[in-house]
C-alpha positions in Angstrom: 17.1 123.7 132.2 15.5 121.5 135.0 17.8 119.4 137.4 16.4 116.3 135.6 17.8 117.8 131.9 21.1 118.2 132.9 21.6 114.7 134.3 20.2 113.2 131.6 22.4 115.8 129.2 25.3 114.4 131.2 24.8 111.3 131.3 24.5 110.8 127.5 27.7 113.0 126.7 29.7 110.4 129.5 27.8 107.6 127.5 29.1 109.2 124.0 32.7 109.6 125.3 32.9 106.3 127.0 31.5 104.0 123.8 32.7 106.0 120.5 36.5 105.2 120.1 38.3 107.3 118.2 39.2 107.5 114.4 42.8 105.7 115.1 41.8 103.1 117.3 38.6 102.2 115.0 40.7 102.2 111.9 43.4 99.5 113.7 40.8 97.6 114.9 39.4 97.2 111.1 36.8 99.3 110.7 36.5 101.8 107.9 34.3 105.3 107.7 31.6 105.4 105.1 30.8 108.9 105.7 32.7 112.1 105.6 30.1 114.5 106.5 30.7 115.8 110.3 26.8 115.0 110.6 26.7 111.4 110.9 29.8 109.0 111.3 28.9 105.4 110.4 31.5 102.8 110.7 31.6 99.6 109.1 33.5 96.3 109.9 36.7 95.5 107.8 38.9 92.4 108.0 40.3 93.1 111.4 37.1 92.7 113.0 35.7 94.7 115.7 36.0 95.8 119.5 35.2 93.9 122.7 31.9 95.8 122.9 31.1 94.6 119.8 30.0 98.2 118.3 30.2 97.7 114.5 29.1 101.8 113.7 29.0 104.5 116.1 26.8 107.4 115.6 25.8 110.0 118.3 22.8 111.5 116.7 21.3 108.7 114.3 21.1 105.9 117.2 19.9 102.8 117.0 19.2 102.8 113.3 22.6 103.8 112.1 24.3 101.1 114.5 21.7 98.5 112.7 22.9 99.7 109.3 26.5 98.8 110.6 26.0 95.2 111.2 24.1 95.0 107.9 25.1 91.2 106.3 26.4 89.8 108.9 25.3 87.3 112.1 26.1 87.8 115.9 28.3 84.6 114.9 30.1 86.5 112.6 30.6 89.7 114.8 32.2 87.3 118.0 34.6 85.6 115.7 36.0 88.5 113.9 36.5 90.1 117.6 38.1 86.7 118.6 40.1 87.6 115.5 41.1 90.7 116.2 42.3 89.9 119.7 44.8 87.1 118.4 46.1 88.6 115.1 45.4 92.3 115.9 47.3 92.4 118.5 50.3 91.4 120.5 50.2 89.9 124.0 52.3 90.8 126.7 55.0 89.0 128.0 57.0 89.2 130.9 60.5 87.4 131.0 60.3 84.8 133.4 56.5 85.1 134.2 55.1 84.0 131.4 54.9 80.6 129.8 56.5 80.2 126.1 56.3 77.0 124.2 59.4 74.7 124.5 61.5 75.8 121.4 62.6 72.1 119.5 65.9 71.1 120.0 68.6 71.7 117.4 69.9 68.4 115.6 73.3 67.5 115.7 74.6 64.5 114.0 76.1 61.6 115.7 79.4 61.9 113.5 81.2 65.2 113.7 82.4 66.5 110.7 86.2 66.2 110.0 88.3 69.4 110.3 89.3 70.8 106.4 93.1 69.9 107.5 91.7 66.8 107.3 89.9 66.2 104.4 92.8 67.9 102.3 94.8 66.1 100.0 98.3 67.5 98.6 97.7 66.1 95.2 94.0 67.7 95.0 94.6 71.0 97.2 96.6 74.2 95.7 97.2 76.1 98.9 97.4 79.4 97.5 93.7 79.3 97.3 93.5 78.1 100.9 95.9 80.9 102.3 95.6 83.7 99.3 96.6 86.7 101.7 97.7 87.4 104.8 95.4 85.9 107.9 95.2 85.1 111.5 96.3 81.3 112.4 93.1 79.0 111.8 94.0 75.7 112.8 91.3 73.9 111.2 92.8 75.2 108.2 96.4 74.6 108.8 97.3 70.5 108.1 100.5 70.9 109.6 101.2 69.9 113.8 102.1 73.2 114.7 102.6 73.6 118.1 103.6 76.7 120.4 103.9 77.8 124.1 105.5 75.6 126.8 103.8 73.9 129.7 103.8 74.6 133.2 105.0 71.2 134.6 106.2 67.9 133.3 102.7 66.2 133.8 100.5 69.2 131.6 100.2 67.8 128.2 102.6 65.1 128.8 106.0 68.0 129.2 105.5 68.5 125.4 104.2 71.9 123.7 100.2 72.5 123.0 99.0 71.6 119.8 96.9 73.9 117.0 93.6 73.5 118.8 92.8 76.4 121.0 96.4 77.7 121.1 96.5 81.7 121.4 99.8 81.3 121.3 99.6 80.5 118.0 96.9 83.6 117.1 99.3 85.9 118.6 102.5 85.8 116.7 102.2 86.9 112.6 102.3 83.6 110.1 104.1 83.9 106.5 101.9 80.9 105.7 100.8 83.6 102.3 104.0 83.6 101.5 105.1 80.2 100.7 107.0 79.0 97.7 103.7 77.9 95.7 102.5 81.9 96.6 106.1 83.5 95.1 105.7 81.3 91.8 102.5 82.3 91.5 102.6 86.0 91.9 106.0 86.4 89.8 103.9 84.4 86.8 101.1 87.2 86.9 103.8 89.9 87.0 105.9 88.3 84.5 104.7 90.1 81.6 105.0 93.3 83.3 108.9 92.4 83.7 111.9 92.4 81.5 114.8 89.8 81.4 118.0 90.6 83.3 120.8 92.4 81.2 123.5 89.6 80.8 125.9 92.3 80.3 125.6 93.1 83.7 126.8 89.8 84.7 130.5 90.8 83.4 133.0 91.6 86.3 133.0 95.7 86.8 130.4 96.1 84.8 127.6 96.6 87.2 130.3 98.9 89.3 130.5 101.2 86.0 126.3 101.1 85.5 124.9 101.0 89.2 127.8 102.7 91.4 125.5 103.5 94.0 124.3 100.4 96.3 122.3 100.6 99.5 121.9 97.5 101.7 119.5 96.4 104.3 118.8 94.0 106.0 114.9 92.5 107.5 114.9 90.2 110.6 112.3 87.4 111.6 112.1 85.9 115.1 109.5 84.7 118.0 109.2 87.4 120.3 106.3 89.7 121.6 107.2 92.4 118.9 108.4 91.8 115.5 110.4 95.0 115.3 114.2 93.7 115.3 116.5 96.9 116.5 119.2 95.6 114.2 116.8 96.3 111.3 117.8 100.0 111.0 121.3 99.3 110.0 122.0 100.9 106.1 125.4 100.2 104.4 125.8 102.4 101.3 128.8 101.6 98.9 130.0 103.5 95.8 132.4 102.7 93.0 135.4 106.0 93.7 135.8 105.7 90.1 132.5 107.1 89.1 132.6 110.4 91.3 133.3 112.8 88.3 134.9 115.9 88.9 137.5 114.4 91.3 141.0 114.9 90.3 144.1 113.5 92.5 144.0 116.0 95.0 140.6 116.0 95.9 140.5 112.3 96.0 143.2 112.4 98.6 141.5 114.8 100.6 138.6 112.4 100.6 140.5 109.8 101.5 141.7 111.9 104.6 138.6 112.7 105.6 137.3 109.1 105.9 140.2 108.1 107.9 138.9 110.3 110.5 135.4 109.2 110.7 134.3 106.2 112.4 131.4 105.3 109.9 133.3 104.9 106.8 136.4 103.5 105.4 137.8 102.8 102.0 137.6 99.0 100.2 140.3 98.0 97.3 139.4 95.1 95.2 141.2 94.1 91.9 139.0 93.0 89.4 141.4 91.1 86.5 144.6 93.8 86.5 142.6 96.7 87.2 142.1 98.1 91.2 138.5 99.1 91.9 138.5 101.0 95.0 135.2 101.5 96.7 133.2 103.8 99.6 131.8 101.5 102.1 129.4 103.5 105.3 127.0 102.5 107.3 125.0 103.9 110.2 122.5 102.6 113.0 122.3 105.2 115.0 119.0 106.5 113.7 115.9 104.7 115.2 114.5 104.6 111.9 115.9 102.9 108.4 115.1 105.5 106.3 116.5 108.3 108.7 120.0 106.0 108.7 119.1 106.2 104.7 119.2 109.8 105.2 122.1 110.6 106.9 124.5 108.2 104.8 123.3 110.1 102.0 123.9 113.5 103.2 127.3 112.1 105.0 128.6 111.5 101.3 127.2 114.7 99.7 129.0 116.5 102.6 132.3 115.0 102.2 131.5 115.0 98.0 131.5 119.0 98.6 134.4 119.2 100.9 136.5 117.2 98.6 136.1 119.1 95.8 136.4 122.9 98.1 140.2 123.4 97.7 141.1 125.8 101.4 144.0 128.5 101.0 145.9 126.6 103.8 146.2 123.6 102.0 149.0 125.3 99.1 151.1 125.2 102.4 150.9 120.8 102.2 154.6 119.4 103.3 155.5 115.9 101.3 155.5 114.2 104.6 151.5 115.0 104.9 150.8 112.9 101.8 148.3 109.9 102.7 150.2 108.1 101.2 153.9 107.1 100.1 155.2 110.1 97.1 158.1 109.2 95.1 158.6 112.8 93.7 159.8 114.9 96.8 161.2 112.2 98.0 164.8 111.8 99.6 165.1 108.8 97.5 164.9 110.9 94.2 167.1 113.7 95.7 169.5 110.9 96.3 169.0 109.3 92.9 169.9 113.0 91.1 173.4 112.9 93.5 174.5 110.1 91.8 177.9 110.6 90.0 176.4 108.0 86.8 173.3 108.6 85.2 171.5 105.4 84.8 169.0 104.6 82.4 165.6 105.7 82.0 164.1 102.1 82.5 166.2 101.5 85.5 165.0 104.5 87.5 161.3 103.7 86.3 161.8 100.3 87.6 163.5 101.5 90.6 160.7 104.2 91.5 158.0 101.5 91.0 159.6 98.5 93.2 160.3 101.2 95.8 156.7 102.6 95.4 155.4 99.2 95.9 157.4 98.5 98.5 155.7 101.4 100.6 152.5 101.6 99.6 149.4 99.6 101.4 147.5 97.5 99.5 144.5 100.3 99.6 147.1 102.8 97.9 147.8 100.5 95.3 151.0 98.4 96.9 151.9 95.3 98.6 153.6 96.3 101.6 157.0 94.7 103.2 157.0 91.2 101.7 159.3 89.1 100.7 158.2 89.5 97.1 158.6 93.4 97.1 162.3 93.1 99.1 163.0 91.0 96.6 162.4 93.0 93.7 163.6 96.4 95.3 166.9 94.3 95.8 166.8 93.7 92.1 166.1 97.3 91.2 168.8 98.7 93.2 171.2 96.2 91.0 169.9 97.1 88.0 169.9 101.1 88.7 174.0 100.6 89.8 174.9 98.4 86.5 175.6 95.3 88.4 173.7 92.0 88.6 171.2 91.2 86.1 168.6 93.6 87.2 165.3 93.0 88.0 163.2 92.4 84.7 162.7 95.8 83.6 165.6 95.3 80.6 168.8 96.4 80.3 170.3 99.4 81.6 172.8 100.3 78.8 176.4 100.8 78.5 177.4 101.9 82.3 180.5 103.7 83.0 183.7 102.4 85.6 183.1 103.2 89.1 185.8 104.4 91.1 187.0 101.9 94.4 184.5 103.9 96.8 181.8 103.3 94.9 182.4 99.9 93.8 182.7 99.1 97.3 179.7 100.5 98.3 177.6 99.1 95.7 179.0 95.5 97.0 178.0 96.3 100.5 174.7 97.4 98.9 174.3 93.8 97.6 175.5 91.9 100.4 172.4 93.6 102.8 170.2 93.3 100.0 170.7 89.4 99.8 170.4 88.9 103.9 167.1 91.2 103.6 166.2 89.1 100.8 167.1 85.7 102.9 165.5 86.4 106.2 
C-alpha cells in the first residue's frame, strides 16, 4: 500500500472512532438500533433526542445514504430541539457548592399567632389523662398542665431566686415521672383486670384466721426520692414472719430448742400476741445484708429451713439437760414442788393446781406465756399460798376441803407467811 493509502486508511478509522458513539451512550441519548446484522448499524432518533453533533444514524460502510435514511421525517428544526432536549432533561448539570448559582428557595410561612401549647388547650372536664399519659414517658412539658418546676438557681437575681419552670428544664427530663401511674391509671387498669379477679375471702377477715391459712409472710418495702439514682439502699431489707403454730412436726422439746437458737442470733427473735384468750406466738427475721432483695429473700429462707432442721435433730448430749437449763421457768423439778411433797398436810388437788399456775405466772415472761412480777401476779401467788395452807379464803380456785390442825410451829409459820405476803402485796 502506497504512503498516500495508509493516511487516508488512517484517517477514516480516527474519523470512525471519533464520530460513532457507542451502543450505551447512543441508547441514553434516545436513539434506538433498527438493525441487528453486524453489516450495517443504522440508528434512529427516540424521544430523548440526539447528540451535540447532531448524527441521527451512524454507519461505517453505507455512508451518506444510511445517515440520510436516519433523519428520515423529520426537519433540521426538529433535530436542534430534541438535542436542546436532551441536554436539559437528559441530563444533569453540575454543581459545585458554593460556586454555583441556585434559585432563592421561598420562604417557609409562619403564622403571626403561635399555636397554644396542648397544656393549654386542655380542659379537665373534656380531657381523660390516661389517654394523654397511657404508659410510661419522658417529661414533655407541652403535655404536662401542671407548673412543675425543678433545679435551683444560681443567685437571687436568675429567674427572680425562684426554681425554673417546665420549659426547657433538663432537670425535669432527667429524673423518672409516675405521671402513668395516677389514680385515674389504677382505676382504669384494675377495671380491665377485674374479670380476671376473684372477690376477697371474708373469712379471712376473722382474727387468726389468716395466721392458720397464710402462715408464711414476706415483707418489703420500695422507696421513692429525688436523687441522681433511684436505687434506695434501704430497699433490700426482707422481714419474713411465721405463725410457730403451723410448723408441724414440732413437739415441746424441739420448740424450745428453737426458741434457744433464736436467742442467739441477731436476725431473729420471737413475737407473742394474744388474739381473744388464745397466745399466737410468731417468728419475726429480717436481713439487709445482701446487696440484693431477693438474695436477703434467700437467705431468710434458708436461715429458717436451717434452724427448722436443727430443731427437730435431737443430739445425744442433750439427754444430759439440767432443770436450771430450761428457757424458761419449769414447775416440775422444781424446788417448789420438792417443797410442796415435804409438807406434813396434803392439800387439795385444786389448791396445788392453783398454786403451780399463780407461781408459773409469776415467773414466766410474757413471751413464755406469763406476766412477770406485778402486782397482779404477787397478788394472786399471795392468795395461792393461803389457799394451799387452809387459811384465808384462797384465791378463786375453790375450796380446799376439810384441812387438818396444825401444830404451834406451823401455825406460826403460816402467819409469818401471810404477814410478808400482805407487805409484798402493799408495796
Amino acid at each position: 500500500m502506497t504512503p498516500t493509502g495508509k493516511l487516508l486508511l488512517l484517517s477514516g478509522l480516527a474519523r470512525r472512532l471519533l464520530a460513532a458513539p457507542s451502543n450505551h451512550s447512543l441508547a441514553a441519548a434516545g436513539y434506538s438500533n433498527s438493525s441487528s446484522s453486524n453489516s450495517s448499524d443504522v440508528w434512529s432518533i427516540g424521544e430523548g433526542g440526539v447528540d451535540d453533533a447532531g448524527a441521527a444514524s451512524v454507519s461505517g460502510r453505507r455512508g451518506a445514504s444510511s445517515r440520510r435514511a436516519g433523519f428520515a421525517g423529520y426537519s433540521a428544526a426538529d433535530v436542534a430541539a430534541a438535542a436542546a432536549a436532551s441536554n436539559t432533561a437528559g441530563f444533569r448539570s453540575l454543581v459545585v457548592p458554593g460556586l454555583t448559582k441556585e434559585a432563592a428557595k421561598p420562604p417557609l410561612l409562619r403564622s403571626r399567632h403561635p399555636l397554644t401549647p396542648r397544656c393549654g388547650r386542655m380542659k379537665p372536664a373534656h380531657s381523660s389523662w390516661p389517654s394523654v399519659w397511657p404508659t410510661a414517658r419522658t417529661f414533655h412539658p407541652a403535655a404536662v398542665p401542671l407548673p412543675v418546676r425543678q433545679g435551683r438557681p444560681n443567685n437571687a437575681t436568675e429567674n427572680a431566686g425562684i426554681s425554673p419552670n417546665k420549659w426547657g428544664n433538663t432537670e425535669l427530663i432527667k429524673v423518672p415521672n409516675f405521671l402513668h401511674l395516677t389514680p385515674a391509671h389504677v382505676a382504669a387498669h384494675c377495671a380491665a383486670i377485674k374479670h380476671l379477679c376473684t372477690p376477697w375471702p371474708k373469712a379471712l377477715d376473722e382474727p387468726g384466721v389468716i395466721d392458720k391459712q397464710l402462715p408464711l409472710r414476706v415483707v418489703t418495702t420500695d422507696y421513692l426520692r429525688s436523687h441522681h439514682s433511684i436505687r434506695d439502699i434501704r430497699a433490700r431489707r426482707v422481714d419474713l414472719s411465721l405463725c410457730l403454730d403451723r410448723l408441724v412436726k414440732l413437739d415441746k422439746r424441739s420448740l424450745e430448742k428453737l426458741l434457744c437458737l433464736v436467742s442467739f442470733s441477731n436476725f431473729a427473735k420471737v413475737d407473742t400476741q394474744f388474739v381473744g384468750s388464745s397466745r399466737v406466738r410468731h417468728l419475726r427475721m429480717w436481713s439487709d445484708r445482701c446487696p440484693w432483695r431477693f438474695q436477703n429473700y434467700d437467705y431468710l429462707i434458708y436461715a429458717l429451713s436451717a434452724l427448722y432442721s436443727q430443731s427437730l435433730r435431737h443430739e445425744s448430749w442433750e439427754s444430759g439437760k439440767a432443770w436450771i437449763d430450761n428457757q424458761r421457768y419449769e414447775f416440775d423439778g422444781s424446788s417448789s414442788q420438792k417443797k410442796l411433797a415435804k409438807l406434813a398436810n396434803k392439800p387439795a388437788t385444786n389448791a396445788v393446781t392453783h398454786y403451780r399456775n399463780a407461781l408459773i405466772k409469776l415467773h414466766r415472761q410474757p413471751e413464755n406465756g406469763g406476766t412477770g412480777e406485778t402486782h397482779d401476779s404477787l397478788r394472786q401467788y399471795g392468795r395461792a399460798v393461803e389457799f394451799l395452807l387452809g387459811i384465808g379464803k384462797g384465791g378463786g380456785g375453790g375450796g380446799g376441803g376439810p384441812v387438818k390442825k396444825l401444830d404451834a410451829s406451823s401455825a406460826q409459820q403460816a402467819g409469818q407467811t401471810k404477814r410478808t405476803t400482805e407487805r409484798q402485796a402493799a408495796s
